[in-house]
BAFI-3210 file (N, C-alpha, C; in Angstrom, 3 decimals, decimal comma, padded with zeros to 6 digits):
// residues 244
n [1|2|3|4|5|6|7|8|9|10|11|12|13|14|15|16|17|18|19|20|21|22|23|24|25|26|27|28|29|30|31|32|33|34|35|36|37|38|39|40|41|42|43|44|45|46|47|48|49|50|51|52|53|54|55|56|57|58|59|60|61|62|63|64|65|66|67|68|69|70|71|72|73|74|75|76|77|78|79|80|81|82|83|84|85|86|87|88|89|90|91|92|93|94|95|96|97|98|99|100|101|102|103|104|105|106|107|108|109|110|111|112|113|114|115|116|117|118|119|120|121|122|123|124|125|126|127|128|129|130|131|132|133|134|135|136|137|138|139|140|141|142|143|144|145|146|147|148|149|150|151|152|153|154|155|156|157|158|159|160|161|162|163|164|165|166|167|168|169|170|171|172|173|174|175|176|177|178|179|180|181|182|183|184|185|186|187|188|189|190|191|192|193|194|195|196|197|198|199|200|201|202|203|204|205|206|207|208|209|210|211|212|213|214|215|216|217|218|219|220|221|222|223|224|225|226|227|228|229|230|231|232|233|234|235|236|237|238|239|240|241|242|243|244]
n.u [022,590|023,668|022,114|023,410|025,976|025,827|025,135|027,435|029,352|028,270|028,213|031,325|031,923|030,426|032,230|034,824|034,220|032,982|035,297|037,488|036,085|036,357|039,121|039,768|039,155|038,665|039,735|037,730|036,017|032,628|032,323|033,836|033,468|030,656|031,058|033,293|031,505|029,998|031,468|032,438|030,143|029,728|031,989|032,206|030,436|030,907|033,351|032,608|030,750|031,800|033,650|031,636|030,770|033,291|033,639|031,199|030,936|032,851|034,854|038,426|038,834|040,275|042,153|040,664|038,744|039,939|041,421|039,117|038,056|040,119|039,582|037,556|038,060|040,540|038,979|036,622|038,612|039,353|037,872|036,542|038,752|038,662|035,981|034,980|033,910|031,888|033,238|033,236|033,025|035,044|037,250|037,077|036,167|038,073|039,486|038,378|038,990|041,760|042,305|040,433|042,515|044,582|044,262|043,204|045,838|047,741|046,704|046,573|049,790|050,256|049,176|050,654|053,610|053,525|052,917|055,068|056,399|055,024|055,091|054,373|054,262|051,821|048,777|045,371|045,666|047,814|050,850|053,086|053,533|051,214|049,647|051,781|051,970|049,522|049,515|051,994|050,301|048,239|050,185|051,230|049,304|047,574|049,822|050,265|047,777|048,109|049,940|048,099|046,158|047,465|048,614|046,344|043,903|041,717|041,206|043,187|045,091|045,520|045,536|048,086|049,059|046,950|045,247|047,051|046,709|044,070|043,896|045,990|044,958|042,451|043,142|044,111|042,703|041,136|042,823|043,472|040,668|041,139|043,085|042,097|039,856|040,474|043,042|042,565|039,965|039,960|039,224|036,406|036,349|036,112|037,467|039,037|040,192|041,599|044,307|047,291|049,133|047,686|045,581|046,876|047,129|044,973|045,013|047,671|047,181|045,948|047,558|049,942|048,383|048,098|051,143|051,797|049,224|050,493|052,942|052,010|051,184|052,237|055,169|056,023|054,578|052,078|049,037|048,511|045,814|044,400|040,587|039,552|036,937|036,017|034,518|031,250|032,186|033,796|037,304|040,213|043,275|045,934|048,075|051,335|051,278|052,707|053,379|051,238]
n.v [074,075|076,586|079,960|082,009|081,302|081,014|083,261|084,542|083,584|084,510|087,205|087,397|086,656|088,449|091,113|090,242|090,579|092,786|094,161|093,569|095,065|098,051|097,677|097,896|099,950|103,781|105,698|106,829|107,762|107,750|104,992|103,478|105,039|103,729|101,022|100,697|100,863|098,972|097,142|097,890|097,505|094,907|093,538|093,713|093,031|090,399|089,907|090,502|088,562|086,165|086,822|086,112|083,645|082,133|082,220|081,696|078,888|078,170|077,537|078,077|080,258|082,111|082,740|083,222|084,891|087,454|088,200|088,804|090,730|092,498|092,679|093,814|096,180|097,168|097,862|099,612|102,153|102,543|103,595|105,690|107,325|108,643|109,754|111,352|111,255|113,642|116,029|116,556|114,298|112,842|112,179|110,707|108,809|107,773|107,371|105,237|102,950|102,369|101,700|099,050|098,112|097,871|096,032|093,965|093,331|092,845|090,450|088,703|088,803|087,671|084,921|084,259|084,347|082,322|080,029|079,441|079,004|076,538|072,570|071,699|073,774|074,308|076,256|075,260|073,706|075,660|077,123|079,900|081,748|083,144|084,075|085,814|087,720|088,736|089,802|091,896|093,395|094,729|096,505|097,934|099,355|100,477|102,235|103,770|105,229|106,475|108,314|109,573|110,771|112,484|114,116|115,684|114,223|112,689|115,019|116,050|114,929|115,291|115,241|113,126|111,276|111,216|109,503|107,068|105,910|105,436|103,294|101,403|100,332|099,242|098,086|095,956|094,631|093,468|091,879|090,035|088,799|087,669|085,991|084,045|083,211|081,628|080,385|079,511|078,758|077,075|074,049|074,010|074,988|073,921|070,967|070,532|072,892|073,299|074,229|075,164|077,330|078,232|079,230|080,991|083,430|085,438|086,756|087,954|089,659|091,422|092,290|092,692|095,415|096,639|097,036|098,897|100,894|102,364|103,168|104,646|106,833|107,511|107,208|108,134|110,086|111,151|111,737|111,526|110,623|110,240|110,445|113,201|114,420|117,829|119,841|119,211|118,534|116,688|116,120|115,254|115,218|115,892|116,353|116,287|116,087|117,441|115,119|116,314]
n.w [005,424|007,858|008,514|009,009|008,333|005,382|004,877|005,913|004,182|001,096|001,710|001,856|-000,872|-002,559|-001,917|-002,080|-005,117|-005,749|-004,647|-006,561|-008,566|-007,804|-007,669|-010,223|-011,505|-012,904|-009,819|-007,747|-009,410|-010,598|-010,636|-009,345|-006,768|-005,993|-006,245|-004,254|-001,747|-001,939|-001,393|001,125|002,827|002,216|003,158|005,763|006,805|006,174|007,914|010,817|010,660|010,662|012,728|014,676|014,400|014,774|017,395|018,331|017,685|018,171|016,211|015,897|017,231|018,352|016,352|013,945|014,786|015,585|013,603|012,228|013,311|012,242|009,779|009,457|010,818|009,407|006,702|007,369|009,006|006,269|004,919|006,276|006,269|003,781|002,862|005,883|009,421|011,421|012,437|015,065|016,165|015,234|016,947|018,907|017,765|016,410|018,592|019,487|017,585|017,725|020,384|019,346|017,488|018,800|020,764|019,001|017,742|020,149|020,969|018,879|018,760|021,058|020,713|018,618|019,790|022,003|020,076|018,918|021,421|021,842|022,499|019,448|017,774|016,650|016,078|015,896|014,183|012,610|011,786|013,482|012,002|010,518|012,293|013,456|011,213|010,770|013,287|012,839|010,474|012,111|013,769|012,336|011,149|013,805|014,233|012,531|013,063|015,378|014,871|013,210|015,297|016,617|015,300|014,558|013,885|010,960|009,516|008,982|007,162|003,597|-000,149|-001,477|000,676|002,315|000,109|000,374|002,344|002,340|000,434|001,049|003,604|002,252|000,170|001,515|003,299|001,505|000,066|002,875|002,552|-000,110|000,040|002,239|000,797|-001,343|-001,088|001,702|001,564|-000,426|-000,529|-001,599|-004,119|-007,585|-007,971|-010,695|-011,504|-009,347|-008,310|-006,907|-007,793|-009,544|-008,002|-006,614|-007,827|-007,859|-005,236|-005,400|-007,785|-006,277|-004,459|-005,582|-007,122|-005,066|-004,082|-006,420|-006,983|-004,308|-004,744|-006,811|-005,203|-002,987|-002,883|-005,971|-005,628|-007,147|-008,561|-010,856|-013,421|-011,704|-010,082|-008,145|-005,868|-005,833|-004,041|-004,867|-007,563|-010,113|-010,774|-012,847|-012,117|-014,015|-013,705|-011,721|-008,161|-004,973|-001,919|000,605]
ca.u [023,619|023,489|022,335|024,931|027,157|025,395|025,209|028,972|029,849|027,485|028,859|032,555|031,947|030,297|033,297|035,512|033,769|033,064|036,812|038,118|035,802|036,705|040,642|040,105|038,301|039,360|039,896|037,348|035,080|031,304|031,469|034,587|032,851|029,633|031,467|033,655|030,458|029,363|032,451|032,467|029,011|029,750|033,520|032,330|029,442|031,468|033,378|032,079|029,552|033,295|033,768|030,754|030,597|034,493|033,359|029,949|030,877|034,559|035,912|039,829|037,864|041,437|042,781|039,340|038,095|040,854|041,647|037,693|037,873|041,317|039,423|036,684|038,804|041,080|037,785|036,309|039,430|039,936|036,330|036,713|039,453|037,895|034,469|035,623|032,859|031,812|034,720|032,845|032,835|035,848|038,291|036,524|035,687|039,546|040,585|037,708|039,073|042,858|042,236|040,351|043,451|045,839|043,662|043,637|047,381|048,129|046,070|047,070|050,846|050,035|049,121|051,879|054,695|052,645|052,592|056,119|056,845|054,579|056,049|053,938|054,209|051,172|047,546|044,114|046,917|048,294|052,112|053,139|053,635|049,989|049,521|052,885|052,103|048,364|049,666|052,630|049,451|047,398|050,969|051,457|047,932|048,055|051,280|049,596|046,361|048,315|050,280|047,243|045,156|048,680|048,433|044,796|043,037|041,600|040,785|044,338|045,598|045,179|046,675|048,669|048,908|045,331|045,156|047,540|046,004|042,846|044,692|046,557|043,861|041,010|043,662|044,900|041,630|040,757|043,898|043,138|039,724|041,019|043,865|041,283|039,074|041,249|043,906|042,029|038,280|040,418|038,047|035,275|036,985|035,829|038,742|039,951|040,643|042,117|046,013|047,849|049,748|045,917|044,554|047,645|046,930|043,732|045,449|048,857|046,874|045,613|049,083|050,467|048,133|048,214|052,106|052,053|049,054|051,285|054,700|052,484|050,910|052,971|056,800|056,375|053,957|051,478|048,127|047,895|044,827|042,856|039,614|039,498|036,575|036,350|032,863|030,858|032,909|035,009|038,460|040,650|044,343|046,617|050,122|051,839|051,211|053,538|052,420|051,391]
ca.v [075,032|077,728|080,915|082,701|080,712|081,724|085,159|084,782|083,294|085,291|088,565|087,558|086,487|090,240|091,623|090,286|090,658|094,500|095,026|093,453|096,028|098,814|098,276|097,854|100,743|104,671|105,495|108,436|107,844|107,105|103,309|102,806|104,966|102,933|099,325|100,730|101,201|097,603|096,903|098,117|097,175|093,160|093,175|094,373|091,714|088,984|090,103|090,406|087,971|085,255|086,609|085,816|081,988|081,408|082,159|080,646|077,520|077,037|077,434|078,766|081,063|083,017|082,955|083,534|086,136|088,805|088,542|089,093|092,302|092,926|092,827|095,082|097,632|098,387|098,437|101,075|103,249|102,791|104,115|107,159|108,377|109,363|110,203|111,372|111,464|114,963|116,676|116,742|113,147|111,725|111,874|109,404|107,090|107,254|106,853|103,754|102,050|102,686|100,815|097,537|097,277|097,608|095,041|092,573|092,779|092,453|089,041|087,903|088,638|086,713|083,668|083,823|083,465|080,934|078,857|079,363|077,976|075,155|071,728|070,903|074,599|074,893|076,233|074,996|073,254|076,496|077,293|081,365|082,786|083,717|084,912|087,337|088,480|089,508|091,019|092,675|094,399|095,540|097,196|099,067|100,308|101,229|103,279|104,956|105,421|107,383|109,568|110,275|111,610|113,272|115,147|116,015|113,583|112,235|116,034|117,095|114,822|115,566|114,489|111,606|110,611|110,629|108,473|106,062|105,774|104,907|102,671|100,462|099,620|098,943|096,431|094,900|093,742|092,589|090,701|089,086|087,777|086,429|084,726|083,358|082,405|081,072|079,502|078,609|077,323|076,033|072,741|074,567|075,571|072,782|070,046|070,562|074,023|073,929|074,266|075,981|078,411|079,381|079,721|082,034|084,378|086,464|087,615|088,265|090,510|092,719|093,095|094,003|096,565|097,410|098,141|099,931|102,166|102,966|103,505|106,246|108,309|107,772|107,212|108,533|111,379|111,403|111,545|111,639|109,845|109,866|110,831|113,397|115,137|118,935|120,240|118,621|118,218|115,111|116,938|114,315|114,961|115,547|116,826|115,413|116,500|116,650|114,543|117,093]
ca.w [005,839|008,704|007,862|009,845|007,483|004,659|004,582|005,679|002,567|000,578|002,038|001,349|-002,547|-003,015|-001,156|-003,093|-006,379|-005,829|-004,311|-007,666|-009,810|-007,178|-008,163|-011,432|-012,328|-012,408|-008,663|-007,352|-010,342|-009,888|-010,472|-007,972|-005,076|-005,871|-005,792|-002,875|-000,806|-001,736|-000,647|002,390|003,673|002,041|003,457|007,025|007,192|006,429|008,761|011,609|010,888|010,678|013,990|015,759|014,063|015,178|019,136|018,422|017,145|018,685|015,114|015,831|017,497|018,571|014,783|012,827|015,151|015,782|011,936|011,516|013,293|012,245|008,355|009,915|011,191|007,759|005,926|008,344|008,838|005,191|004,113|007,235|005,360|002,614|003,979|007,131|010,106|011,686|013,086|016,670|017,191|015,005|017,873|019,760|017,012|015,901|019,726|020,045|016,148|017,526|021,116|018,710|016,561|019,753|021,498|018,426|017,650|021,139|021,234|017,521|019,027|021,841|020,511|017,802|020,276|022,279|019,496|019,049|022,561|022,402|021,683|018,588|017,068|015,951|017,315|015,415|012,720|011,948|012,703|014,540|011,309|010,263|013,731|013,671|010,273|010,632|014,128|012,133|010,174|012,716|014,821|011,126|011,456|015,159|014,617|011,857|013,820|016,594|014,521|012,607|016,437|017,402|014,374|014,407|013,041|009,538|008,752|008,852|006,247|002,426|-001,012|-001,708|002,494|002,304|-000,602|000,427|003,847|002,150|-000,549|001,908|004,146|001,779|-000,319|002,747|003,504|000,209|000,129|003,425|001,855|-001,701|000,729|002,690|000,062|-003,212|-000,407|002,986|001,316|-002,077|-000,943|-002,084|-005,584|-008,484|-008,549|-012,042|-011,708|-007,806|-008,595|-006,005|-008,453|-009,891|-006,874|-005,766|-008,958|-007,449|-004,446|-006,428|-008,493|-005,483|-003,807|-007,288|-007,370|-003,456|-004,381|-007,964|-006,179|-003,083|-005,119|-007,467|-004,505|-002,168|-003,248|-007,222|-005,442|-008,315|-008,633|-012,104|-013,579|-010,072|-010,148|-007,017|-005,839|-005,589|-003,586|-005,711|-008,844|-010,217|-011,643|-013,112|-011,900|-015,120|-012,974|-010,193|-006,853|-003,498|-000,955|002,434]
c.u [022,989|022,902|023,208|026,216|027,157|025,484|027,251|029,609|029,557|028,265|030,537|032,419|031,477|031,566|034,339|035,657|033,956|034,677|037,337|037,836|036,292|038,264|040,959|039,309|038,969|038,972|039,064|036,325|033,768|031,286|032,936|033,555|031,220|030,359|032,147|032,859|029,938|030,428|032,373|031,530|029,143|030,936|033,091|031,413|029,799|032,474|033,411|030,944|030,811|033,244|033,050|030,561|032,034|034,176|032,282|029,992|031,986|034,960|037,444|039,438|039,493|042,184|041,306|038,620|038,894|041,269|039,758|037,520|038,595|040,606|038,356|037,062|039,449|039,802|037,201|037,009|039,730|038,728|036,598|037,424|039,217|036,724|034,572|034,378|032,862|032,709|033,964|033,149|034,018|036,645|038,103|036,106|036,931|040,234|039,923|038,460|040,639|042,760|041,731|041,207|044,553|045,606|043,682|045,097|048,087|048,190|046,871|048,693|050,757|050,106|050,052|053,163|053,913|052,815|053,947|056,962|056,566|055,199|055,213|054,181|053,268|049,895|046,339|045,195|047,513|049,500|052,373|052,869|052,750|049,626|050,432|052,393|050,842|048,884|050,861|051,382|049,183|048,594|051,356|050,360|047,889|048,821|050,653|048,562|046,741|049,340|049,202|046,611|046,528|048,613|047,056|043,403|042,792|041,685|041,956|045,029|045,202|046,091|047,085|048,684|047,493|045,070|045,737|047,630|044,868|043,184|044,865|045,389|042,647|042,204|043,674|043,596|041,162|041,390|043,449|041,666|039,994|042,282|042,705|039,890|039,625|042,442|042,930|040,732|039,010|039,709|037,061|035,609|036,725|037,501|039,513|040,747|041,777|043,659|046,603|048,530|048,233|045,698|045,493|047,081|045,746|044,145|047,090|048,687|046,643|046,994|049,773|049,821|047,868|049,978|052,084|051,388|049,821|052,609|053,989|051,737|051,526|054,711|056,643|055,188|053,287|050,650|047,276|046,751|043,862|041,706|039,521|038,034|036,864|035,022|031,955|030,749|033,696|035,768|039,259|042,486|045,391|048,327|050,402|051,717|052,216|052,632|052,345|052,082]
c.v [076,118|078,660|082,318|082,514|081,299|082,880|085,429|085,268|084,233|086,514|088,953|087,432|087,793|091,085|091,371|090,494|092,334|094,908|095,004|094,684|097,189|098,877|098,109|099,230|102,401|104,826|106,746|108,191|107,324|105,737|103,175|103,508|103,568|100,734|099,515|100,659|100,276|096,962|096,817|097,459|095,365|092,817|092,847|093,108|090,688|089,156|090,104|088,884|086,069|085,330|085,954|083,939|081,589|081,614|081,393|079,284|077,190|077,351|078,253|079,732|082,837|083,049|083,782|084,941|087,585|089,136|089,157|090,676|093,290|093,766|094,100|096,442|097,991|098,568|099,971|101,861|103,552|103,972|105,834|107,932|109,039|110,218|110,452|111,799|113,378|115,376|116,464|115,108|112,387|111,781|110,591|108,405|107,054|106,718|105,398|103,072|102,099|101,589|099,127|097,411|096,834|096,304|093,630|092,378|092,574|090,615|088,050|087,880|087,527|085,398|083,434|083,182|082,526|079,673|078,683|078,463|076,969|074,463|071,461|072,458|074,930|075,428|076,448|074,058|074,413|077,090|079,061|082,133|083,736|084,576|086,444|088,110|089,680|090,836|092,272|093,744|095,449|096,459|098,729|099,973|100,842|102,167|104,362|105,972|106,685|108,389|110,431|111,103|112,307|114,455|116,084|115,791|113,450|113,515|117,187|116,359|115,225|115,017|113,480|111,095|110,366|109,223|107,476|105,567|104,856|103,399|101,027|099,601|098,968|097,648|095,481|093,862|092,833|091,847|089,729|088,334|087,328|085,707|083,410|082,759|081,321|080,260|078,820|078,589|077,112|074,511|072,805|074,602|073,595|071,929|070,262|072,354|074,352|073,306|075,412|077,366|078,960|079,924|081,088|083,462|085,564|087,528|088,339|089,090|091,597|092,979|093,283|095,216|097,277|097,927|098,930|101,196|103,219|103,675|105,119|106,587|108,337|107,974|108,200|109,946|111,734|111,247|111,522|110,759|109,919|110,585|111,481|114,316|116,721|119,652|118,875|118,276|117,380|116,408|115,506|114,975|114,858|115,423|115,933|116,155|116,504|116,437|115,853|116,746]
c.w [006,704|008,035|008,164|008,626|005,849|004,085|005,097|004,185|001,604|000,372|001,712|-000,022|-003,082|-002,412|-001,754|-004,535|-006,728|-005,450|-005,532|-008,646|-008,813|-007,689|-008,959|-012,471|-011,890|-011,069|-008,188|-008,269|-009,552|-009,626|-009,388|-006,819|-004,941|-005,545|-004,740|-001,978|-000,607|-000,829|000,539|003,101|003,351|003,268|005,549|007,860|007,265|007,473|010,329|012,045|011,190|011,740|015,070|015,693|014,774|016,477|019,397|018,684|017,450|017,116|015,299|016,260|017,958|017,542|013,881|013,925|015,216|013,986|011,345|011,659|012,883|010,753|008,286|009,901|009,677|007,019|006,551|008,538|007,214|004,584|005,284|006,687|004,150|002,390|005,455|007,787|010,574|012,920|014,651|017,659|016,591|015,633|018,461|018,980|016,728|017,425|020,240|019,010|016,987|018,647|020,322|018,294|017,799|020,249|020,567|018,052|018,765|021,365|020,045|017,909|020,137|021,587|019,240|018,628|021,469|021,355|019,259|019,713|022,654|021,418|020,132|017,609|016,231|017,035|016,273|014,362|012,217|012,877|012,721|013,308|010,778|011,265|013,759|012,339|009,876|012,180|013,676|011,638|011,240|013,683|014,001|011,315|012,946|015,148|013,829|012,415|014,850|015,867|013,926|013,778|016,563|016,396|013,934|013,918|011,612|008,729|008,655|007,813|004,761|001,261|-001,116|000,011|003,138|001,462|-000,131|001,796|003,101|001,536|000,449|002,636|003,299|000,953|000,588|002,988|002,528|-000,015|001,056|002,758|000,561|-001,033|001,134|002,065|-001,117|-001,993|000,943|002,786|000,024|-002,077|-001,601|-003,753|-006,101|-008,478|-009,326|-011,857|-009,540|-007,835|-007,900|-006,877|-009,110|-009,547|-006,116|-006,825|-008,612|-006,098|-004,987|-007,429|-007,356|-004,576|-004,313|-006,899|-005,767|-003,688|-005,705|-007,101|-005,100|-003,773|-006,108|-006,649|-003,553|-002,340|-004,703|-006,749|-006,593|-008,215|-010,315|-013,169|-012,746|-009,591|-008,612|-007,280|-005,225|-005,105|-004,054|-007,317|-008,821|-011,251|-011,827|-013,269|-013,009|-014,642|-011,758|-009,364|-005,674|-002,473|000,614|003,580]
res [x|x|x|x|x|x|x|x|x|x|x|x|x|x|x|x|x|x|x|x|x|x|x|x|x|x|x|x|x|x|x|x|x|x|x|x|x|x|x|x|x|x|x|x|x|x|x|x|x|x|x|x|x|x|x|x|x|x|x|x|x|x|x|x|x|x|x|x|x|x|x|x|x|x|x|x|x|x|x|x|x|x|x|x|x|x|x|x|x|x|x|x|x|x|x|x|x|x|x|x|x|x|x|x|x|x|x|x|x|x|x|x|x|x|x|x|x|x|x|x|x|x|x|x|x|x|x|x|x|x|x|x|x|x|x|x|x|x|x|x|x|x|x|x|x|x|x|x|x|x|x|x|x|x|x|x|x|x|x|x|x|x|x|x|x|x|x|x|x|x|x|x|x|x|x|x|x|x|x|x|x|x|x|x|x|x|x|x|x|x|x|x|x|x|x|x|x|x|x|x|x|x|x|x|x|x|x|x|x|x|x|x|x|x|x|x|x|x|x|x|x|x|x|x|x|x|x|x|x|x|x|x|x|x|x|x|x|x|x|x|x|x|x|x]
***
């Protein structure tokens, strides 16, 4: 086996392993930022490292790559929001991250209705809808992206619109990799256990908890339980909050 391929793989099975303990654990606490951080640096590698093998090697190279950077980007805006870069330069890294998402949901729209038109309806074996739905994402994130610079950037939100900035994006991604691992490598998965309703059960847990999270800081405006920091103090959130 490659080692391109390798360290793919590798990099997604920690990526998904740490996202799982990341949204299963209190939110803000030491062991989520520490598995978020694995997170991030596994999620970003596989990644990227997807992208460069689907252009390398011809693999669907216009499905597997714009979704690679697509998985890149919410990881990275997701992690900025929380840890936000130094006010001098995050304009220009939010107005460079805002042009990649425009540029891959442009393309991922592209080749959705393309495949649409063509007579066989599909493109690599795969029919528009994967295409419209990842470019659906990245048009959600874009829109967000530009109200967020219109408004003044990462360091003008706070509270629950922070959180559920961060929230959204860091599931989303994690979703796309236990899709793309537990449904599109299910060859890989041992025989006895590779049952389509199983295999749905791992990502069906993280977009449960990508909506419950969203409905309490964003709709039920609560932060109650959520480990926030304060300087350098963890306070643990007993009241409800309104979102800013």
């Amino acid at each position: 086996m490659r080692l391109d391929l390798v360290v793919h793989i590798l990099a997604g099975a920690v990526g998904i392993l740490s996202g799982y303990v990341a949204l299963s654990v209190a939110k803000g606490a030491g062991l989520h930022r520490r598995s978020g951080m694995v997170f991030v640096y596994a999620m970003t590698t596989m990644a990227l490292m997807g992208t460069t093998i689907a252009f390398a090697r011809d693999v669907a190279p216009w499905a597997n790559g714009p979704v690679g950077l697509l998985t890149a980007y919410l990881v990275i805006t997701g992690l900025t929001t929380v840890r936000q870069p130094p006010a001098e330069r995050s304009r220009q890294f939010e107005v460079a991250l805002l042009l990649l998402v425009v540029a891959v949901t442009l393309t991922l729209l592209t080749f959705g209705v393309r495949v649409l038109a063509s007579p066989t309806g599909k493109l690599y074996g795969m029919p528009a809808l994967p295409f419209l739905i990842f470019a659906g994402i990245g048009l959600l994130a874009a829109t967000g992206d530009l109200r967020l610079i219109h408004a003044g950037g990462v360091q003008s939100i706070r509270g629950a619109r922070r959180l559920a900035r961060h929230l959204w994006r860091m599931c989303t991604a994690l979703l796309i990799a236990a899709f793309s691992f537990f449904l599109g490598q299910a060859k890989v998965i041992p025989k006895p256990i590779r049952i389509v309703p199983l295999l749905l059960i791992p990502p069906l847990i993280v977009l449960g908890a990508l909506v419950y999270w969203l409905w309490r800081v964003r709709f039920k405006r609560s932060l109650r339980g959520i480990v926030v920091r304060v300087g350098n103090t963890l306070l643990v959130d007993r009241e409800s909050v309104s979102a800013d």
